[in-house]
C-alpha positions, -999 to +999 in steps of 0.1 A: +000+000+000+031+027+005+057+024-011+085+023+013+097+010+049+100+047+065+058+051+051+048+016+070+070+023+099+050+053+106+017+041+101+027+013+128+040+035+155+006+056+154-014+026+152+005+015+186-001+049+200-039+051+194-040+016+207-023+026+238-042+058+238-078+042+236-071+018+263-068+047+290-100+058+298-174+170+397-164+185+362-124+182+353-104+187+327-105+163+297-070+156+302-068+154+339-104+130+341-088+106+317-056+106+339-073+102+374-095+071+355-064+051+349-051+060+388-085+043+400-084+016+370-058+002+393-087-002+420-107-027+396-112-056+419-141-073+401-166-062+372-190-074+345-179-060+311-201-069+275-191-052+241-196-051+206-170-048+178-188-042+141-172-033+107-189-009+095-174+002+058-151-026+036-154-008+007-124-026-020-139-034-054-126-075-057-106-065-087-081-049-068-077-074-045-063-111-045-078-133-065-093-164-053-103-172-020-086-144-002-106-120-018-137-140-007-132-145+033-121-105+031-156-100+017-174-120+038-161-100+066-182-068+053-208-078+078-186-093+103-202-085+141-179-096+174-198-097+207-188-105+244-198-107+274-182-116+307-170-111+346-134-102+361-123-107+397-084-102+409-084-129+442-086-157+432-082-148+402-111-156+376-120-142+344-151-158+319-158-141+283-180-152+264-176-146+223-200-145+201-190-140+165-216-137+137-213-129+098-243-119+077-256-125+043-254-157+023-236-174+043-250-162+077-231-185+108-232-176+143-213-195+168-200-189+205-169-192+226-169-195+261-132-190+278-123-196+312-093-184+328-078-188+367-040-185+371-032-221+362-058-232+341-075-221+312-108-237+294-121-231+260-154-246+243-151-261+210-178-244+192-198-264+162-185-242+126-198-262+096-175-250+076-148-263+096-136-299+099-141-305+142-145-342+152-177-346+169-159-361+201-149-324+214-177-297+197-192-288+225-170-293+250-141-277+271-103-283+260-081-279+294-052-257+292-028-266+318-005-234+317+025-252+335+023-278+309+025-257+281+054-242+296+070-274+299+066-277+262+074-245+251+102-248+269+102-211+286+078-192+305+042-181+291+033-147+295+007-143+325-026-124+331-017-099+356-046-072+351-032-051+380+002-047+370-010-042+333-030-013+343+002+002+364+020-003+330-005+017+307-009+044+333+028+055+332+027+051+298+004+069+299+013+098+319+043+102+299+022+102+266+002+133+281+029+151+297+044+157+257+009+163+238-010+193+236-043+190+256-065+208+232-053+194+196-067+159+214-090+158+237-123+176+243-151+173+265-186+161+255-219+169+270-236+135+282-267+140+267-253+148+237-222+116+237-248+090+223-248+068+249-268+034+246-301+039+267-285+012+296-257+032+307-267+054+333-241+064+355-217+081+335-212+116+347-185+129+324-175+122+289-141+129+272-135+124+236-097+116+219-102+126+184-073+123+158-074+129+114-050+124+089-038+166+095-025+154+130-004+126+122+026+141+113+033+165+141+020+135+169+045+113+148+075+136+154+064+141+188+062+106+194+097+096+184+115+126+193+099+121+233+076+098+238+092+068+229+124+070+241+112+077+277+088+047+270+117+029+263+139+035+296+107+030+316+109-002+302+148-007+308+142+001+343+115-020+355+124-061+354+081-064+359+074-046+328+099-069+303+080-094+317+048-082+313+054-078+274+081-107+269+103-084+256+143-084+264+166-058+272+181-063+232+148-059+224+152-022+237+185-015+224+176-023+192+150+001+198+168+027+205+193+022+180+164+024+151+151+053+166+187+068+168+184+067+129+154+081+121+161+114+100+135+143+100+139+140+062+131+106+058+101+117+083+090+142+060+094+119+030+073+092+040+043+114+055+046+132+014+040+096+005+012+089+032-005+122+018-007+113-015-022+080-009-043+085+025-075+101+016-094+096+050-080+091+085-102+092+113-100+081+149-124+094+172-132+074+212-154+089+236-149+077+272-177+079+300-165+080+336-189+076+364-191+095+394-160+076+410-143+087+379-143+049+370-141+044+333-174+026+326-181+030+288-162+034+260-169+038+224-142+040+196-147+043+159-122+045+132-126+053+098-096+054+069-097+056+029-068+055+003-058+053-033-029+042-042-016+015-075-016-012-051-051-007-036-079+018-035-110+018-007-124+025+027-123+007+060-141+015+090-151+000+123-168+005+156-162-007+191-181-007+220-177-014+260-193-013+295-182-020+329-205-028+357-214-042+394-174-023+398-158-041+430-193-058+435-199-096+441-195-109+403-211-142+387-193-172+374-204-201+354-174-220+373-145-240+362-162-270+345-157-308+356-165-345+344-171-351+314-178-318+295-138-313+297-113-329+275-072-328+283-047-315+260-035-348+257-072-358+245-073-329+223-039-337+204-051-375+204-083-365+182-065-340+160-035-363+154-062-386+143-073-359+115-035-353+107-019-389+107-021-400+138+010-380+159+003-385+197+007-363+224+042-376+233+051-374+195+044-331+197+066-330+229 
């Protein structure tokens, strides 16, 4: 789609940042409300979440696309519609999401995926997808994932779910993300009544909105590897907890640095003339409620880009949606499940093995 490394290599750092961004959520400033929500975030001891995920424009004529087949499963994601629900609590830890994941049209399917996670175990139920080949012996039932197991096999340490260190993580990056952006080129505030909130949530008391178009990128971009990343960076050299968190090691860093080292402001300016001649349409817009604790209990993010370029030309756009609630409340589980509903990983590999010539669960070890 551009045409050279320093053009993609930008478009990847913002993504990252808007990632990052989005996942932060009396009358205060926009800036300061979304700060003081991450510094409670870290007081999330249990909650019910649901949410929505729905493209809303795939807009690529198939002639400019891959023949075949791939041009076919992009399309049928046109309609594509991602749903959860589920419950979080910190001790013992226990987290249950429930997927749901449903595609329209002529070949409508609908099919759910319960997940089940405590600190050493995690469960997922084989859904039924007609369109895929799953042995009747495990549709409908949970495949056991012993995590010390797979460790054994991988032969190193899997990452692990630590919500409360994760949410110390994002709010120092954070904090150093807002202490080198301008307040009012980002963020705004929203009247309630006016932030299009679903008719359910009722508690929200403030609303912030991030907003970002294609005439922003450039000058965040700058900003972004001139200051924000290399502090990101030593905050990361200097806290053993955080490699961990993101698996990443200390050469991991240096390299880092070194690339960002050799970034030019001319090559900077010569891949955003590129990504202006061929972005037509960038917009990134999340709005982000905050009840009267200044928890952050809804959030809504859109994002809307269009190009034209030789390789390519269309539009892309998606919405997501997400509530918290009963915050620090007495949550509900469905449970860890038991007896004969569960199959091992030595099971699962049996069955599969069967599919694929028979290799054995000792065999993949």
């Amino acid at each position: 789609m551009f045409k050279n490394k320093v053009s993609f290599t930008i478009v990847s750092i913002l993504l990252v940042f808007a990632i990052v961004l989005s996942g932060c959520t009396k009358e205060t400033s926009p800036k300061k409300a979304l700060q003081e929500s991450l510094s409670k975030s870290a007081d999330l001891k249990s909650y019910s979440f649901k949410g929505q995920m729905k493209i809303e424009d795939f807009n690529f004529p198939d002639e400019e696309m891959e023949a075949g087949e791939a041009a076919y499963i992009l399309n049928l994601f046109k309609s594509a519609e991602l749903s959860w629900t589920g419950a979080y609590r910190a001790d013992p830890m226990m987290t249950e999401i429930n997927l749901q994941f449903a595609l329209q049209g002529d070949l409508a399917v609908t099919f759910k995926i319960p997940i089940i996670i405590t600190a050493e175990k995690v469960w997922v139920k084989v859904p039924n997808i007609p369109m895929l080949p799953i042995p009747e012996e495990i549709t409908g039932k949970f495949i056991e994932f012993d995590l010390k197991k797979l460790e054994e096999m991988a032969g190193e340490k899997l990452p692990t779910m630590d919500v409360s260190k994760s949410q110390k993580f994002v709010k120092e990056i954070t904090d150093i993300v807002f202490k080198h952006i301008e307040e009012e080129k980002y963020l705004s505030s929203v009247k309630v009544k006016e932030a299009g909130l679903p008719a359910d949530v009722v508690d929200v008391k403030q609303v912030v909105q991030l907003h970002l178009d294609q005439s922003q990128i450039e000058p965040l971009f700058t900003t972004i590897v001139d200051k924000i990343a290399p502090e990101v960076l030593d905050l990361l050299s200097k806290n053993k907890e955080y490699l961990e968190l993101t698996q990443l090691k200390q050469e991991d860093l240096d390299d880092a640095k070194k690339a960002l080292a050799e970034v030019k402001d001319g090559e900077i300016a010569e891949g955003f003339a590129e990504i202006k001649k061929e972005l037509k349409k960038l917009d990134f817009k999340v709005n982000y409620g905050f009840d009267k604790k200044n928890y952050p209990v809804y959030t809504d993010a859109s994002f809307s880009m269009a190009i034209e370029s030789e390789e390519a030309t269309g539009s892309f756009g998606f919405k997501v949606v997400s509530q918290l609630s009963d915050i620090n409340k007495e949550v509900k589980f469905e449970g860890e499940p038991k007896g004969d509903n569960v199959i091992s990983m030595e099971q699962l590999l049996e069955q599969m093995g069967g599919m694929f010539g028979g290799e054995s669960f000792d065999d993949s070890l």
